[in-house]
N, C-alpha and C positions, 0 to 999 in steps of 0.2 A: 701438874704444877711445875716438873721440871722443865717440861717441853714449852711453858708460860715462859720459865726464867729465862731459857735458852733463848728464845725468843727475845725478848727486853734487853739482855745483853748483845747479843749479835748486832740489830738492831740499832743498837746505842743510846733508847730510849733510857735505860737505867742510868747512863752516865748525866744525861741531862737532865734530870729528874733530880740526880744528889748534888747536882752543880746549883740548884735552886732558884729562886724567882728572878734574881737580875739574869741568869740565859737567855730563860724566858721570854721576860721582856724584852732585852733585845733581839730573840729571832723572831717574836711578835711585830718588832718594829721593823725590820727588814724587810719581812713578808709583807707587810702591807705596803712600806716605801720599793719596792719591788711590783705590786700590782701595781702601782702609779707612774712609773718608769715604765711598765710593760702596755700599759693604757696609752702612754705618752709616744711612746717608741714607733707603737702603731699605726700612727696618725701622722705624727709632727712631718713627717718630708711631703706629705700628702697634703697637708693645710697648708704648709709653704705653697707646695704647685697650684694650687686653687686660689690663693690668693697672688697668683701669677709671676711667682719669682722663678729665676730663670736656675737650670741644674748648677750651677757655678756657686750663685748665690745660693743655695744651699748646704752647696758642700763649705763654702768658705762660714757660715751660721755655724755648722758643725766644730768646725776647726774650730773659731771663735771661743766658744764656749767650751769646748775641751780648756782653750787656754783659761777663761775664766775658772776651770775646776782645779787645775793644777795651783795656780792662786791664791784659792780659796782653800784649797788642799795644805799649801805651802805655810801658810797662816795659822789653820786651826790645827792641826797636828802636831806644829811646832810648839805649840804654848800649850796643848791640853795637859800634860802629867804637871805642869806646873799651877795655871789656874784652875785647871779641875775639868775630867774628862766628860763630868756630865753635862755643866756648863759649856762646856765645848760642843758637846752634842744640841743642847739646846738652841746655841746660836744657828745651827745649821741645819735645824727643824723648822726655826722659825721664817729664815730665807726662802727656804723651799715654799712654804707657805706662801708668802710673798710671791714669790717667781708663778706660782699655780694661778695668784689670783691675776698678774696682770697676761700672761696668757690667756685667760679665761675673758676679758676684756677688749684687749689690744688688737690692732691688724697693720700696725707702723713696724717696717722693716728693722729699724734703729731703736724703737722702743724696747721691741721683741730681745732684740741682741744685748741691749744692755741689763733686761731681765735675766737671759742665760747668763751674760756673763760675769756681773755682779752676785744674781743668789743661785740658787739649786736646783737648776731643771736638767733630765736627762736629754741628753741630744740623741742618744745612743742606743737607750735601752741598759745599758751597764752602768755599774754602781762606782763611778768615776769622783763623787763627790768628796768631801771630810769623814762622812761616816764612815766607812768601812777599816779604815787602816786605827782610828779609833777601837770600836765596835773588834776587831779581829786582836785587838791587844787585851782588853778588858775581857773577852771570854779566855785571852790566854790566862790572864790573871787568875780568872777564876777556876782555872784546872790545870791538873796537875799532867804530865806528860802521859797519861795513861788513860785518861779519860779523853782526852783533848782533840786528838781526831774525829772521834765518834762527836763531840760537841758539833765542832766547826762542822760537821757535815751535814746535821742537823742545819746547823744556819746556812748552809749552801742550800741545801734541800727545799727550805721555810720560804727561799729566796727563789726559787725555781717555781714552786710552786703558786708563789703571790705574782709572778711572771705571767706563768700559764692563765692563772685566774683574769691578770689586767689584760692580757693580747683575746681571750673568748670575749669578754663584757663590754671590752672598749668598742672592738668591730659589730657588735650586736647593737652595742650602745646608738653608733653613731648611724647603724640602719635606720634604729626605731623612733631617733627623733629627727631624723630626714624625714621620715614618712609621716610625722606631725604636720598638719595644715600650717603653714604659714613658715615652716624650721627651713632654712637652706643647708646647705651641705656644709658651711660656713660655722653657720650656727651648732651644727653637731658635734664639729673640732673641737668648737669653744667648750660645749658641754665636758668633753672630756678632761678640758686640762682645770674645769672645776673640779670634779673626782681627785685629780692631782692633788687641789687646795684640801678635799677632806682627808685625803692621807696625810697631807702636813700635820693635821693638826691630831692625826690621831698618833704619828710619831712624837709629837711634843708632851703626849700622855704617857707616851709610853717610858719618856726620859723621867720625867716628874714619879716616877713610879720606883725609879733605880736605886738602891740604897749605897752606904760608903764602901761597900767592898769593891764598887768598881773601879773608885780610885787607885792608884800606887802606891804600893806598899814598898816599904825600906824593908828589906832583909838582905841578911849573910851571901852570900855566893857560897855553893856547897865547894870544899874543898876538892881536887882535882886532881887522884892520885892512877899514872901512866902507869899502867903493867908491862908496856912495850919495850923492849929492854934500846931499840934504836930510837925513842923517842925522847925529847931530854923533858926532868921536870917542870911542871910549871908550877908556879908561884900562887899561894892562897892569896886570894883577893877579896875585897867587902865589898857591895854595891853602893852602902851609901860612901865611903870613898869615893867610887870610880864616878858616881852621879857628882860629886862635889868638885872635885876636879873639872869634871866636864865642863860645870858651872864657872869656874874658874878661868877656864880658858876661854868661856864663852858661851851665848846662846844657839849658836848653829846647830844644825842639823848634826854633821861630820863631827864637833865638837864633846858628844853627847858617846860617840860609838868609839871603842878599843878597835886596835891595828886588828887585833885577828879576825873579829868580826867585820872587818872592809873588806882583808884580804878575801873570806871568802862569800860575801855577800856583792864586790864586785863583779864577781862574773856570774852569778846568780841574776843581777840584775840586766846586765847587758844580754842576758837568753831573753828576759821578762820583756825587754825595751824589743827584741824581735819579733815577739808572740804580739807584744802590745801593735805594735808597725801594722801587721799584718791584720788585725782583727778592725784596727782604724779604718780599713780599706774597705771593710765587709759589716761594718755596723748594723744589726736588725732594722733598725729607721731605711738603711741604704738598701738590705736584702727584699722589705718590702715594695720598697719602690720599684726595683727590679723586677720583681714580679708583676708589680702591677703595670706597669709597660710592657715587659712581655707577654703575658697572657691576661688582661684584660677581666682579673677577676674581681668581685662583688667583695668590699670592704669584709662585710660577715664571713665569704668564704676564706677571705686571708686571717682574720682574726684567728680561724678555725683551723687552720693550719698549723701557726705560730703556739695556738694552744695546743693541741696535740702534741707538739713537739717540743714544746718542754714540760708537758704531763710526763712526756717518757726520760724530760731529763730529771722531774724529781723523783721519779722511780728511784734509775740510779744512782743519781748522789744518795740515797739511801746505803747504799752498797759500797762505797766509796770508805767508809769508816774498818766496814769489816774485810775488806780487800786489804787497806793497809795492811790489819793484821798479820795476814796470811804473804803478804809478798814484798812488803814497804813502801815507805812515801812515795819513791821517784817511781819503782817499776808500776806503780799506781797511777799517777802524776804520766808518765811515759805513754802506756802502754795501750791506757783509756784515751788520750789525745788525739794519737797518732791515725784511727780511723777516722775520728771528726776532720782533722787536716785533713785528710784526705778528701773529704766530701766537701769541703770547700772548694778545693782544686779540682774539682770534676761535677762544680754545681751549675757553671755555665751550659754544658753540654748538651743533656738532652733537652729533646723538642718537645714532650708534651710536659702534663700538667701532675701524671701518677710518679714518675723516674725523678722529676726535680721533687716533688715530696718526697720520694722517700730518701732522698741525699738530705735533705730540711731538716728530716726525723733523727739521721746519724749525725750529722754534725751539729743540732742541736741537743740529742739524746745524751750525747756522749759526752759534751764540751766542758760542762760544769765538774765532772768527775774527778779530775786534778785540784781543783780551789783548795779546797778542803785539807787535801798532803798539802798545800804549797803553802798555806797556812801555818799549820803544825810544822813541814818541816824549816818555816824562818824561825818560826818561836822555839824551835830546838836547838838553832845553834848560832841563836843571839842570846848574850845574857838577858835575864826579867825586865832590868833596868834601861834599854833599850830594844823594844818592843818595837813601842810607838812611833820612835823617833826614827828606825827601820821601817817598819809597816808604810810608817806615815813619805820615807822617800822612794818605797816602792812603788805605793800610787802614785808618787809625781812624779817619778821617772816613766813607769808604764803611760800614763796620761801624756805627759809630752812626746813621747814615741808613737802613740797615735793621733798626733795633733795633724799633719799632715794627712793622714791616710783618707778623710771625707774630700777634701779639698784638690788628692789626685782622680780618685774616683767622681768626682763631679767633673774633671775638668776629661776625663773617657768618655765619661756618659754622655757630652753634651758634644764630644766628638763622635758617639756612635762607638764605642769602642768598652761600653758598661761590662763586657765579659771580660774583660784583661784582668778585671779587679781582681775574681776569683781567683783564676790562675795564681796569681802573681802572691797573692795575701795566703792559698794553699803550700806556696812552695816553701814560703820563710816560715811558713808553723813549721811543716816536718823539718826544717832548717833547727828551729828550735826543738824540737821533741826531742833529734839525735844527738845535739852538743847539751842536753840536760842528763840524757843518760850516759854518756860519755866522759862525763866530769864529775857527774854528783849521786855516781852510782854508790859507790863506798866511801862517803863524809859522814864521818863520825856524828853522834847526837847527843844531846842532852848532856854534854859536860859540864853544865853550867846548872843545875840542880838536878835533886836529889829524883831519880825514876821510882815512882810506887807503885804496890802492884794495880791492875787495873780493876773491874768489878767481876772478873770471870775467874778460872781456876787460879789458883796460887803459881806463879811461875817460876819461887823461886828466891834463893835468899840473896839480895845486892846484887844486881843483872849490872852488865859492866856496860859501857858507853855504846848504844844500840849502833849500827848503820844502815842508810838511808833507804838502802838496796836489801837490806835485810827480812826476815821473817817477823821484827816486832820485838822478838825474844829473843834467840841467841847467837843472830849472827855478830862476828865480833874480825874488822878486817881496819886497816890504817884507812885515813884518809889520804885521799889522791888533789885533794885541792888545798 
């Protein structure tokens, strides 16, 4: 039994188990919108080429619809704590929907585009949409800073895993109705981005399912008392205050967030807009095509690839919860990147078909591993009360700093010059890996409510303001940003 608990805890299954049915559901929902982004991903620059559009125009499709997400991002994110986050999620299930079935139809260059750009299709394979900055607020909601890693890495994992699942089934998929009498190669894309339309709608189940806790709740701001004797006090503040005010001043984004929380969420995000640049450039849709120009392989063997490789990345993100504990967010977030960077930057390289897998398996195995700190550590040092409205300009910042990135790499590719991508998009991650540990090694956490203890041993009576860099428990150093 104890070796069971130990187990559950580590794990972080127990934390998501007492966080209750709305988690649930939404990492049910991920995971499935996850196998359909990963269905999607696998094909889309592939059915573009077949139905004979040139590398350009697809990189420029790509960009396109990123910009549609930031939009679409920009809109629903902004208004969700106020008309209601499930309703927000709704609208944006329903699109998807939408988006799945005129893909599943369509073969018009400009119909396609204004599906992408108006509803919810992955261009990418990443979860670039309204959901996530949503969905990553609402499980902050629903746990407390002690549980909350181990949550979110569950949903990173849920999401890795309906990844793995869409990239084996889809490539399988579209062998086995190629090889139907009468199916053209055509026809099998199409098949796929139907699968899409039945993930829509099994997300729109899975909103309908979500009870009022995922809404936002008004409460106190825990008082905020500095032990530091060079530190000066700061001032007890309320949230519904500081939410009224905000209102007051306006509906904006920037409106919404306190100076301290800009101060140190702007250079947070200008690393996020360099990681974002860089991954623009190297998107799974772009990775496979890569491959499939260089080596000439069999849609199922590439599906097989892509699923192997992030079977090993939802290994990991398993691991990813209880590594915080033991090391903290960033040197987490750091530490597990820094090799995947690197297999970016050294994926163009070798000539056969084993050496480029196994860089596929590292920089895919590994990539996902930070989400999860990066997650918890926004929601630890933004107040409750700007979550959202944070999460929600993280995505539109990171999405527009990869808006660009399909659009240069198209315009390589179609010069003969498809390896520069890597390079190039390897060197700005370790770019960002090094200025995130060098800035937000020792930033304070969780000033802004109350830390409980977690589901494993007692750690402790009132643990004082964790940092980022820290052990979880007691390290305790000033902030440097």
């Amino acid at each position: 039994m104890k070796a069971a608990r130990w187990l559950l805890i580590e794990s972080g299954l127990q934390s998501v188990h007492a966080t209750g049915r709305d988690a649930a559901l939404i990492i049910l929902s991920r995971s499935c919108r996850m196998f359909a982004y990963g269905a999607s991903a696998l094909v889309l620059a592939l059915f573009f080429a077949e139905l004979g559009f040139s590398d350009a125009a697809i990189g420029a499709f790509m960009t396109l619809t990123l910009c549609g997400d930031v939009f679409l991002s920009l809109l629903l994110t902004q208004v969700a704590d106020r008309v209601g986050r499930r309703r927000t999620l709704m609208v944006g299930s329903v699109l998807m929907v939408a988006s799945g079935v005129v893909f599943g139809v369509c073969e018009r260059y400009w119909v396609l585009l204004g599906a992408a750009v108006v509803g919810v299709i992955s261009a990418t394979g990443g979860d670039f949409g309204p959901f996530r900055a949503i969905e990553e607020s609402v499980l902050a909601e629903l746990t407390g800073p002690a549980a909350r890693p181990d949550v979110l890495s569950w949903y990173v994992t849920a999401a890795s895993l309906g990844s793995s699942v869409g990239f084996e089934f889809s490539g399988r998929f579209v062998e086995a109705l190629r090889a139907r009498e009468g199916w053209t190669l055509l026809d099998a894309y199409h098949g796929c981005f139907w699968l899409y339309t039945v993930m829509g709608l099994v997300n729109i189940a899975c909103v309908l399912g979500l009870s009022e806790r995922c809404e936002l709740r008004r409460r106190p701001v825990v008082e905020e008392e500095e032990e530091e004797e060079e530190e000066e006090e700061e001032e007890v503040e309320e949230e519904v205050v500081a939410a009224g005010d905000a209102e007051r001043k306006g509906y904006g984004y920037f409106a919404q967030i306190s100076r301290d929380t800009l101060s140190v969420m702007a250079v947070l995000w200008f690393l996020l807009m360099v990681d974002s640049m860089a991954d623009g450039m190297v998107y799974m849709s772009l990775t496979t095509y890569y491959l499939d120009q260089k080596f000439h392989l069999p849609k199922s063997a590439l599906g097989d690839m892509l699923s192997a490789a992030y079977v090993l990345c939802t290994a990991t993100s398993v691991l990813a919860g209880p590594l915080v504990r033991r090391i903290g967010l960033v040197n987490t977030m750091v530490f597990t990147h820094i090799p995947s960077s690197a297999a970016v930057l050294l994926f163009p390289f070798p000539r056969g078909v084993p050496a480029t897998f196994a860089l596929l398996l590292l920089r895919v195995g590994l990539n996902n591993m930070d989400q999860a700190p990066r997650a918890a550590l926004i929601a630890a040092v933004v107040r409750p009360h700007e979550r959202t409205a944070v999460m929600g300009i993280t995505t539109l910042l990171r999405t527009l700093a990869s808006i660009t990135g399909p659009s240069v790499t198209g315009f390589l590719a179609a010069n003969g010059r498809f390896w520069i991508a890597f390079v190039a998009a390897g060197t700005l991650r370790l770019a960002y890996d090094l200025g995130l540990f060098a800035l937000f090694i020792n930033i304070k956490l969780h000033r802004h409510e109350q830390v409980e203890p977690g589901p494993g041993p007692d750690p402790g009576p009132d643990p004082e303001p964790q940092v980022a860099g820290g052990d979880g428990v007691g390290a305790r150093m000033t902030s440097t940003v």
